[in-house]
Every structure is written in structure tokens, then in C-alpha cells.
N, C-alpha and C positions, 0 to 999 in steps of 0.2 A: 212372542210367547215361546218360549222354552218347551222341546217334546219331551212328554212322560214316560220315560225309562226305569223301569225297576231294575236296582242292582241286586245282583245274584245271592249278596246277604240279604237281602229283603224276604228271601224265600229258603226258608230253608231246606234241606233237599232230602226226600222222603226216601226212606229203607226200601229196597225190595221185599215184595213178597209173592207170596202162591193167592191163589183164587179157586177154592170148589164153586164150580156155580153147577147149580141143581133144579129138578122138575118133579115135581109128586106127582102121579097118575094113581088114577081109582082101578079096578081092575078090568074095565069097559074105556082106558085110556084120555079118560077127560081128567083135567088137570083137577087138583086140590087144595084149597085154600084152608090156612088156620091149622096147620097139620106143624107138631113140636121136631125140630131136627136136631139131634144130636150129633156132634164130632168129637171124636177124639181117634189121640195118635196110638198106632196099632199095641206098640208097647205099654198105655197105660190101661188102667180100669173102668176110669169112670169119665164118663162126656168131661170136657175141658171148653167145648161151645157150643149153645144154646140159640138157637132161633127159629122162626117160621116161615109157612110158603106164604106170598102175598098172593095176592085174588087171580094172579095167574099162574099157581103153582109155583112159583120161584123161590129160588133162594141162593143166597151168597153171600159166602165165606171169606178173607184175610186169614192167611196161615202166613210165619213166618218163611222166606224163601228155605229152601235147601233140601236133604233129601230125607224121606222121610213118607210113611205109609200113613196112612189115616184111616178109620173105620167110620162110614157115615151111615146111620139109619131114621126110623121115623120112629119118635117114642106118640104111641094111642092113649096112653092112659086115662086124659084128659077130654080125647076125642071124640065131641057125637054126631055118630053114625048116621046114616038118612035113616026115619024111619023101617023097621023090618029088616036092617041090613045091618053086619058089625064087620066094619074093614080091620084089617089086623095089618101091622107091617110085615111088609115082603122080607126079602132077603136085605140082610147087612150089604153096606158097597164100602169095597177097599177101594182108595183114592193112592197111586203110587205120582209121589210129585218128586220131580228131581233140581228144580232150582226156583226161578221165580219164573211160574210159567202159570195158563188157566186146564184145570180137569172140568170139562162139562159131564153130569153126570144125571141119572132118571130113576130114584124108589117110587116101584110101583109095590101099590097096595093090594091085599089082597080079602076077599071073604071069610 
């Protein structure tokens, strides 16, 4: 029997990139699930990515590597609140990425 070697064309070899990886916290510090995040790079207008926190607050991003500022926040518009309560998003977070490296990062929400 012959051993199973993959040759190195078999696989083609992926680009570098960056990594946001992110946490929503409520303003009482427990994590937030179903919460909309928007990124986009400091220079343009409008989000350019689009995803959510999974059921333990998470979330992660693929940015092209290099250098380069990003604006990450939590868009609510959509989001409901626990009874009695309307969380609002916190402060914007600049992400400064300088190659292919990971930014871990925390919007916390607020009242």
C-alpha cells in the first residue's frame, strides 16, 4: 500500500489576512447574542461587512491583510430589547491592523 501524500498543488495556498474578533456585552457585562455588526474601513461611508454576535457574544471578521483602520460598531435598529429596557450601541471601535495579524476587540452596549 502506497502512503497518502498530498502534493502541494493539491492545495492551493490561501492569501493572508487580518482577523477582528469581537464580544457585545449588555451594560451589566453579560454577553449578547443576535446583535447586527457593522465594519467598515475608516475612510469610507457605509459598512462594507455585515454580521452577528453568536449565542456567546462573538463575532469574526476576515479583512484583507495590510495596513489599514477600521470602524467597528453595533447597528440596534432591528434589536429587541428585554422587556422595559432599550439598549442602544455604545461607543464606535477603531480597529488599527497593520498586516495580517488578529485585533480582539468588546462593544459594550448601553441604556
Amino acid at each position: 500500500m502506497a502512503p497518502c501524500i498530498a502534493a502541494a498543488a493539491d492545495h492551493p495556498k490561501q492569501k493572508p489576512y487580518a482577523l477582528i474578533f469581537g464580544t457585545v456585552f449588555d451594560p451589566g457585562g453579560r454577553v449578547v447574542y443576535g446583535v447586527r455588526i457593522k465594519i467598515r474601513r475608516a475612510t469610507d461611508k457605509k459598512a462594507r461587512w455585515e454580521l452577528f454576535s453568536d449565542h456567546s457574544g462573538e463575532f469574526a471578521q476576515r479583512l484583507p491583510a495590510g495596513k489599514m483602520d477600521y470602524v467597528v460598531w453595533a447597528d440596534l435598529k432591528d434589536y429587541k430589547s428585554p422587556p422595559g429596557k432599550h439598549l442602544k450601541s455604545g461607543t464606535d471601535v477603531t480597529v488599527h491592523i497593520e498586516n495580517d495579524e488578529r485585533a480582539d476587540i468588546g462593544l459594550h452596549l448601553i441604556w
